[in-house]
Steps between C-alpha positions, in 0.01 A plus 500: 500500500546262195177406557302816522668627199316167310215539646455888433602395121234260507245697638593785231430272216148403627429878517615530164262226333210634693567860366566319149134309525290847642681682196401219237123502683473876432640478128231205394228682705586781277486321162208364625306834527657572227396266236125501654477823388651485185296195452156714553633761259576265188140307598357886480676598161402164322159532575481855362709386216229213450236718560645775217525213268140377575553178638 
């Protein structure tokens, strides 16, 4: 019994990591996305800016 209890412990860990390593995949997917956009935005606003200025 001793040993099942270990090995269930064990085995509870592992799921634990996984379900640590999907939820940090998800989170820098997301800033990913994220920034892309917000990069295309500030490119878009500096270039009317630069075009405003005549430039």
């Amino acid at each position: 019994m001793n040993k099942f209890l270990k090995s269930f412990a064990r085995k509870q860990r592992g799921l634990t990591t996984v379900e640590y390593a999907v939820a940090g995949g998800l989170i820098v997917a997301t800033l990913v996305a994220a920034f892309t956009a917000l990069g295309g935005r500030v490119e878009a606003i500096i270039t009317g800016i630069t075009t405003a200025i005549g430039g």
